[in-house]
VOBA-1610 file (N, C-alpha, C; in pm, whole numbers, padded with zeros to 5 digits, always signed):
BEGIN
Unk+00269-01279+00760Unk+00150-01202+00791Unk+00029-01295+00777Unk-00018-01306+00836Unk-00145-01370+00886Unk-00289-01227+00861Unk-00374-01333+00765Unk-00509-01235+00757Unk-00641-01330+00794Unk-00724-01296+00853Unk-00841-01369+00855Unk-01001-01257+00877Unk-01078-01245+00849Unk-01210-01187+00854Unk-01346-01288+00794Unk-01470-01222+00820Unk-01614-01231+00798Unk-01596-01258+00658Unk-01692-01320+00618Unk-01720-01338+00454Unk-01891-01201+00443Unk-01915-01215+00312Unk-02005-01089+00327Unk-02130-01060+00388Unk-02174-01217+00468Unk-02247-01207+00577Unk-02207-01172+00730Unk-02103-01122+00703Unk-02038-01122+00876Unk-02034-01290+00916Unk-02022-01360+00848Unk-01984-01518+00937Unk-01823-01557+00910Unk-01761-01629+01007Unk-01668-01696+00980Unk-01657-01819+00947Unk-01567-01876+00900Unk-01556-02008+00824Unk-01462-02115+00901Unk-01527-02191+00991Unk-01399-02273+01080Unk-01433-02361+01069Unk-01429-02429+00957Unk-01398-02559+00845Unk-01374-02552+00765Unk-01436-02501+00638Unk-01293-02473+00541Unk-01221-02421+00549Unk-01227-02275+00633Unk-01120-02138+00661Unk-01111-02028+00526Unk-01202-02055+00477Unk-01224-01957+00370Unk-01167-01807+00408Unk-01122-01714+00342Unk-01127-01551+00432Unk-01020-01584+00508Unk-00929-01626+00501Unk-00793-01704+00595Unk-00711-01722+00500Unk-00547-01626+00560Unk-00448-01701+00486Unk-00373-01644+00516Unk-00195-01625+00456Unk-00114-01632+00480Unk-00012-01583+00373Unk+00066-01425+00395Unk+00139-01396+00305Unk+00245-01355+00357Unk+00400-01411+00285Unk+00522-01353+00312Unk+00549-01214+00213Unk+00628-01141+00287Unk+00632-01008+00208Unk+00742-01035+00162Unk+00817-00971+00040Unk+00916-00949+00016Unk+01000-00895+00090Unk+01172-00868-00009Unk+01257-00884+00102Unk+01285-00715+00165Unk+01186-00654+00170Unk+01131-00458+00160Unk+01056-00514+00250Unk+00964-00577+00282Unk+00830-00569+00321Unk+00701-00512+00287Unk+00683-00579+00153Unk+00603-00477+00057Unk+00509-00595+00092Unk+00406-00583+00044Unk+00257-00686+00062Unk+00162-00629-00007Unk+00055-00708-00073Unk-00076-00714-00144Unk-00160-00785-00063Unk-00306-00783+00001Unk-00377-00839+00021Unk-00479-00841-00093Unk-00591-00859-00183Unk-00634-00859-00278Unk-00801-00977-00166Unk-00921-00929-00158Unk-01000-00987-00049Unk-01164-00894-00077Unk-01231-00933-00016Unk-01363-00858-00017Unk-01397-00768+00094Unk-01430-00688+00141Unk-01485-00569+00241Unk-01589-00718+00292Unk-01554-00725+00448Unk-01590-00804+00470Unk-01766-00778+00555Unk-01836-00839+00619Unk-01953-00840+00680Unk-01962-00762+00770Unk-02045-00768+00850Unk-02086-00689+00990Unk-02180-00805+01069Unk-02143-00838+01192Unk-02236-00901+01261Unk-02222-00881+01433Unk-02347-00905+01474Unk-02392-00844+01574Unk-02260-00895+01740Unk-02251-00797+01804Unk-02126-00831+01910Unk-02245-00743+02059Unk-02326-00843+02070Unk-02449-00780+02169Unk-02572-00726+02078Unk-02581-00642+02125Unk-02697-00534+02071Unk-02649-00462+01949Unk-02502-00416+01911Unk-02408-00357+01826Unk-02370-00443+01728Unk-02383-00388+01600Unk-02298-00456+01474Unk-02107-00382+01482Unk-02084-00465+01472Unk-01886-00432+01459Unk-01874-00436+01295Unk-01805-00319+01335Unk-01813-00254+01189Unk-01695-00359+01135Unk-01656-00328+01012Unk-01660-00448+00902Unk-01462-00434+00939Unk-01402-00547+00922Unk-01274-00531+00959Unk-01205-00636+00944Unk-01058-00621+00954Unk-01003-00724+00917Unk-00900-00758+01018Unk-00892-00915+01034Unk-00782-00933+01208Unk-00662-00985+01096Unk-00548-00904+01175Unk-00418-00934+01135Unk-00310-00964+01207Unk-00219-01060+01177Unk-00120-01114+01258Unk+00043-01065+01223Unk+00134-00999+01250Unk+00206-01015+01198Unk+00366-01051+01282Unk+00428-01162+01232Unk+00563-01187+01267Unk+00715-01189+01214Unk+00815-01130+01257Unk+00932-01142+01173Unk+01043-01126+01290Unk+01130-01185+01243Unk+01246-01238+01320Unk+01330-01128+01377Unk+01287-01141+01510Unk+01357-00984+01574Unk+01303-00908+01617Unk+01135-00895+01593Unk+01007-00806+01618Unk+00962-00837+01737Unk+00922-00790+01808Unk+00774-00815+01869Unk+00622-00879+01772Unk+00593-00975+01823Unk+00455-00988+01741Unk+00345-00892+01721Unk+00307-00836+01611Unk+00161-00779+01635Unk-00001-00864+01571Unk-00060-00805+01717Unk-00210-00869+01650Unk-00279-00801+01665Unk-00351-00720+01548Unk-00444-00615+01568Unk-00576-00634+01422Unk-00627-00528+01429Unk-00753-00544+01389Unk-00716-00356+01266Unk-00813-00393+01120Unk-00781-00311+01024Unk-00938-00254+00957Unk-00997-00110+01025Unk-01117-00067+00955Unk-01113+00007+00880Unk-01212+00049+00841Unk-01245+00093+00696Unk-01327+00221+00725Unk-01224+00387+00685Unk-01295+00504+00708Unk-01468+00541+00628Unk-01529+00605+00725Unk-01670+00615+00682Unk-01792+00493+00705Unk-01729+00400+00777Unk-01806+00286+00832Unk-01911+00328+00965Unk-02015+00342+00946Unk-02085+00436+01043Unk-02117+00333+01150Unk-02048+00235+01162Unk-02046+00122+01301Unk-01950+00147+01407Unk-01844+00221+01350Unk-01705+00256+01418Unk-01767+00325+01567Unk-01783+00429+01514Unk-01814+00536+01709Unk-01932+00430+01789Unk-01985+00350+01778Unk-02037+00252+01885Unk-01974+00143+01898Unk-01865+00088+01827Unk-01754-00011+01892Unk-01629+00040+01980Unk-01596-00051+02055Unk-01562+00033+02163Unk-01393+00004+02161Unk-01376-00101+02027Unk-01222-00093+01987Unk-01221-00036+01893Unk-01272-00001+01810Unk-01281+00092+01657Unk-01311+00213+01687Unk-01360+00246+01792Unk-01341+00421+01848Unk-01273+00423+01962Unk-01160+00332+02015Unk-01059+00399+02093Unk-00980+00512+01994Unk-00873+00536+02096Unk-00780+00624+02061Unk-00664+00566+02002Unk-00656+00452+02029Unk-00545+00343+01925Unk-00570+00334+01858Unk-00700+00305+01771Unk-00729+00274+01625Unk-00737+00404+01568Unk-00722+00485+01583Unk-00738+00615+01523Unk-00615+00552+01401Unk-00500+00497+01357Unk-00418+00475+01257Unk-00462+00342+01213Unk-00552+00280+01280Unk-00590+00165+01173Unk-00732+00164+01157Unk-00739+00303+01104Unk-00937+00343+01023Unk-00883+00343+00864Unk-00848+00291+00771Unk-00801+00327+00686Unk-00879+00353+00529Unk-00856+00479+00476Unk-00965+00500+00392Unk-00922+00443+00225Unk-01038+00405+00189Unk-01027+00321+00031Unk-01062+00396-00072Unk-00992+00360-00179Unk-01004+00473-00286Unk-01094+00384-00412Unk-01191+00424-00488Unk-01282+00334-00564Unk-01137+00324-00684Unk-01132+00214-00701Unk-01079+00139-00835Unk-01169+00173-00979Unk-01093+00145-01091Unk-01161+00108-01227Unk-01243+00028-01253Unk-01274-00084-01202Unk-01377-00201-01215Unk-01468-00229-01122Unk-01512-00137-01047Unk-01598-00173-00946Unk-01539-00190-00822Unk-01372-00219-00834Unk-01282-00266-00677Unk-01257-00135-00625Unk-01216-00139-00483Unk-01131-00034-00366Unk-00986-00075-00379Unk-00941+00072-00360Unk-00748-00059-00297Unk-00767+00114-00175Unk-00668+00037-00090Unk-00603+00105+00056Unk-00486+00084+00076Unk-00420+00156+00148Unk-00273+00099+00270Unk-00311+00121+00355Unk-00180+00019+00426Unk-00217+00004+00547Unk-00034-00043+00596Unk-00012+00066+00661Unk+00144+00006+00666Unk+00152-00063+00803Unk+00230-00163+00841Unk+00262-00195+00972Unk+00377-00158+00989Unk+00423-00130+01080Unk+00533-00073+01180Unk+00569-00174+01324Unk+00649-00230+01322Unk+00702-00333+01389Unk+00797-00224+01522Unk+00801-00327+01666Unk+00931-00293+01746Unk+00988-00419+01762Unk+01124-00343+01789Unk+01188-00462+01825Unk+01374-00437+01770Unk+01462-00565+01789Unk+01570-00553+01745Unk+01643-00613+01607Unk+01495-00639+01530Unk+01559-00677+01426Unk+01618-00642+01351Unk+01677-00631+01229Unk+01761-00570+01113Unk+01627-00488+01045Unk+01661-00360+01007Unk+01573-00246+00924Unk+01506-00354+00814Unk+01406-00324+00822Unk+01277-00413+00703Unk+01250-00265+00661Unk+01188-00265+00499Unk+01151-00192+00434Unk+01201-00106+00358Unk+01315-00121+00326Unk+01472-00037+00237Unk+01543-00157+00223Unk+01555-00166+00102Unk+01706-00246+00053Unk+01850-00193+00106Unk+01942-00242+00001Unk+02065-00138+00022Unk+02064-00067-00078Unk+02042-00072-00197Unk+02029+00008-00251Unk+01966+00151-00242Unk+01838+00144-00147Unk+01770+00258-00110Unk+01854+00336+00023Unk+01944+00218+00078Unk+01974+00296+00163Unk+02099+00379+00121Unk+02156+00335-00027Unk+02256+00427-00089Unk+02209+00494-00153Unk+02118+00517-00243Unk+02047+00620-00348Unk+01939+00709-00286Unk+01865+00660-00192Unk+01766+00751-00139Unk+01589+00688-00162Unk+01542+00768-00175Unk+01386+00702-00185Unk+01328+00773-00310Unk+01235+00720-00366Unk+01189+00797-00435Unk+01024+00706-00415Unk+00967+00846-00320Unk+00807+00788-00261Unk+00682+00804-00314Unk+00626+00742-00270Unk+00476+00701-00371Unk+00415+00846-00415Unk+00366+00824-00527Unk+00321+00946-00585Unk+00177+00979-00544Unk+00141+01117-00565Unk+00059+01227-00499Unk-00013+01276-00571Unk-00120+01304-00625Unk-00211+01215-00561Unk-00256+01066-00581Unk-00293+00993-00591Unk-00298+00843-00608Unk-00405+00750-00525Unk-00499+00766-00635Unk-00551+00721-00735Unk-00543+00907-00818Unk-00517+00908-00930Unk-00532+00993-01024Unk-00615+01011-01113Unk-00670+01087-01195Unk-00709+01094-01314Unk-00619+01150-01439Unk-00532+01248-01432Unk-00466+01349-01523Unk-00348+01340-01520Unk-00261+01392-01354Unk-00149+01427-01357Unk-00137+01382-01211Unk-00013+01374-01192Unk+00052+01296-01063Unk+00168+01345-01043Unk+00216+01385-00878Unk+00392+01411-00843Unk+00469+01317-00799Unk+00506+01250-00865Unk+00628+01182-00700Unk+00799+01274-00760Unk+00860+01220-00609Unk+00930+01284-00520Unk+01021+01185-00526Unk+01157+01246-00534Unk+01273+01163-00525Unk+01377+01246-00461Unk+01398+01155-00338Unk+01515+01178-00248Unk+01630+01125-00287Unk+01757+01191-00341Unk+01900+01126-00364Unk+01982+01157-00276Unk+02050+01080-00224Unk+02141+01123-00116Unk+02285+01090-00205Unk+02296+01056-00303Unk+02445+01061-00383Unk+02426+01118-00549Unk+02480+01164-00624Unk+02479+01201-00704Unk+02511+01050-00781Unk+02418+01109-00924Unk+02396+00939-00960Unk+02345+00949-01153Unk+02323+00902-01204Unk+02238+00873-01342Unk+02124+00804-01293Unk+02007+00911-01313Unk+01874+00863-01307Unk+01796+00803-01365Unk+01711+00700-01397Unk+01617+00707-01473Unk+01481+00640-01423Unk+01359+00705-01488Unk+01258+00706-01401Unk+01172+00673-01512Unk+01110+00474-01585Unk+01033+00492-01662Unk+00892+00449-01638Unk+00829+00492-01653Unk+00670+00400-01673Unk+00632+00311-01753Unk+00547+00253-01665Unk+00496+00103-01761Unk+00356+00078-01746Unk+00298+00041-01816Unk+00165+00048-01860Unk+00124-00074-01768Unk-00029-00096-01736Unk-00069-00235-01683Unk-00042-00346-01765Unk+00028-00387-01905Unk+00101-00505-01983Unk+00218-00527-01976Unk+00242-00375-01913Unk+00430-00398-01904Unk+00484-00317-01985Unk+00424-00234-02092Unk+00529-00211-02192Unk+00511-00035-02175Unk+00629+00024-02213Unk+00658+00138-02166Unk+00613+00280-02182Unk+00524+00338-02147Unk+00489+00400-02207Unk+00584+00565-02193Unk+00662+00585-02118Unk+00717+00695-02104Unk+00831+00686-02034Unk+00929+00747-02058Unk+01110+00776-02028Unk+01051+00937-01886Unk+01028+00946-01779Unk+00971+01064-01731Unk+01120+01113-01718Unk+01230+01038-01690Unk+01349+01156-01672Unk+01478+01047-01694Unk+01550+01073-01731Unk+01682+01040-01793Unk+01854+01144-01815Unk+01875+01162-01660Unk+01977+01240-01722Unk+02090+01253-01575Unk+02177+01275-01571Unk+02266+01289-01392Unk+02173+01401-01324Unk+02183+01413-01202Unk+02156+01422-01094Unk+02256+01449-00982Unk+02254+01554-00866Unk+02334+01612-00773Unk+02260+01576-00682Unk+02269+01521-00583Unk+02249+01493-00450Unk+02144+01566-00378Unk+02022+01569-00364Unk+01924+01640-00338Unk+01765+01596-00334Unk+01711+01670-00343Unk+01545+01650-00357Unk+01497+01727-00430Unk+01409+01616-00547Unk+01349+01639-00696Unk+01220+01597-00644Unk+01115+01684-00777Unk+00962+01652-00744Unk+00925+01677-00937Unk+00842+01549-00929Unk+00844+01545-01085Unk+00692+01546-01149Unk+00636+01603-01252Unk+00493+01576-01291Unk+00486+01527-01405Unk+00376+01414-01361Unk+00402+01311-01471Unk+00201+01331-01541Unk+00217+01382-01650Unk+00109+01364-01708Unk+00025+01230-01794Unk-00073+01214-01782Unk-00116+01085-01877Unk-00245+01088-01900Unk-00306+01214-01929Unk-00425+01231-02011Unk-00443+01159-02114Unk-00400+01131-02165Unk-00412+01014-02297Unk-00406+00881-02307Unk-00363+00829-02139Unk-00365+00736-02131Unk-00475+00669-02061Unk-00501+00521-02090Unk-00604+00434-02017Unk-00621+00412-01913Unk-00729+00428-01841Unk-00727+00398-01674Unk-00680+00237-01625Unk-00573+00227-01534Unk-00492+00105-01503Unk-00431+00118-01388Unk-00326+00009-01355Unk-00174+00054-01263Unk-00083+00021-01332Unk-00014+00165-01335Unk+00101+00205-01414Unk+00199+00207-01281Unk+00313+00145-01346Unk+00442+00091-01231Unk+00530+00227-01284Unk+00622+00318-01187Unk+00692+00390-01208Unk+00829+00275-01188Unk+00956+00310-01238Unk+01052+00199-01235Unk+01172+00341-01216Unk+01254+00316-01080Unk+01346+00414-01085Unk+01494+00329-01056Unk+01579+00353-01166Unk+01703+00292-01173Unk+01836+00405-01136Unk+01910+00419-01095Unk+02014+00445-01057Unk+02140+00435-01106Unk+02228+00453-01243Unk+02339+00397-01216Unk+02319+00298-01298Unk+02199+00235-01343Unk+02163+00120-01425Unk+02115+00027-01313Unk+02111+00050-01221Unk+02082-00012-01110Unk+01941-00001-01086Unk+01846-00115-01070Unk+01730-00074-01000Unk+01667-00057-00899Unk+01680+00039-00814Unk+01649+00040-00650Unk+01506+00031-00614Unk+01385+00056-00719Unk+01232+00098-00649Unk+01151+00078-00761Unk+01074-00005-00752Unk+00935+00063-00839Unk+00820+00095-00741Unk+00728+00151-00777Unk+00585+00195-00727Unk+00495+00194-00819Unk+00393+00131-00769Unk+00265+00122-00847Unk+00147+00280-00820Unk+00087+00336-00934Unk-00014+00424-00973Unk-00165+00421-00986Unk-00249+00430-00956Unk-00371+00419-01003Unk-00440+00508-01106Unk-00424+00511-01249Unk-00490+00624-01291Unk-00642+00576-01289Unk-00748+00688-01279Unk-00843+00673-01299Unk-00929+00806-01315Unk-01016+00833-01434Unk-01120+00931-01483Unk-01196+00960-01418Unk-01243+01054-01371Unk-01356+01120-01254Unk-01492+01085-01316
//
């Protein structure tokens, strides 16, 4: 995956290449970009609202090269690629962080004939168990676990140091769909990793945002 954008003047950098780079995803296709909300600068008479150009390639795909905005950017409806009807799935809205930062997704979706990206085998024997709801949080949070085999569950949390703060479920399981509430009023605003094992097996973690209103 290929990223490049504006620094916070809307300029680009084509000598050092600052705002430029280059990340392999894991073997899921999971990815972090970690970057600044980039500039705005003038494309005619019009500022182009603030965005990010992305490349992405993998063996078997079709290439994609497209472009990633940011909901509530009041530049969007006078650009005339940021208010087509294609970008309507890449407006994507940011949730304020604990320290002053945003985080977003932004999933890509590939065609082509390559081998399934984004499930292990393990997920494709145990099932999913998907990002939790709501997220970013303050209090309480659901996620959802799909089993497609009957299995020994366990589902623990971990604090932003790593260390554990809660066992949320520990016990067999019948083949089905579970929805779980995980409270943490008492706990510190962070990202807390949910860790779901199988069997002793670990098929998934997902990361949480708690955060206080």
């Amino acid at each position: 995956m290929d990223f490049w954008q504006a620094d916070e003047h809307g300029d680009y950098d084509n000598e050092g290449f600052n705002f430029r780079g280059k990340i392999i995803t894991d073997e899921n296709g999971n990815y972090n970009l970690e970057t600044i909300i980039p500039g705005k600068y003038l494309n005619g008479s019009q500022y182009r609202p603030s965005h990010i150009h992305l490349k992405v390639q993998a063996d078997g795909y079709d290439e994609l090269v497209t472009q990633i905005y940011f909901q509530g950017d009041d530049s969007i409806s006078a650009d005339p690629w940021a208010s087509a009807p294609s970008a309507t799935n890449r407006i994507i809205p940011l949730n304020a962080g604990f320290a002053g930062d945003w985080f977003g997704v932004f999933d890509v979706v590939l065609s082509g004939d390559g081998p399934p990206l984004g499930i292990n085998k393990l997920q494709r024997e145990y099932g999913d168990l998907s990002q939790n709801y709501p997220n970013p949080f303050s209090e309480q949070t659901k996620l959802f676990l799909v089993l497609n085999k009957d299995a020994k569950i366990d589902i623990e949390i971990f604090d932003p140091k790593g260390s554990r703060v809660q066992v949320l479920l520990s016990q067999n399981l019948k083949k089905g769909r579970y929805e779980f509430n995980w409270s943490s009023k008492n706990l510190s605003n962070g990202i807390y990793t949910a860790v779901w094992l199988s069997d002793n097996k670990l098929v998934k973690t997902i990361k949480m945002i708690k955060q206080n209103n």
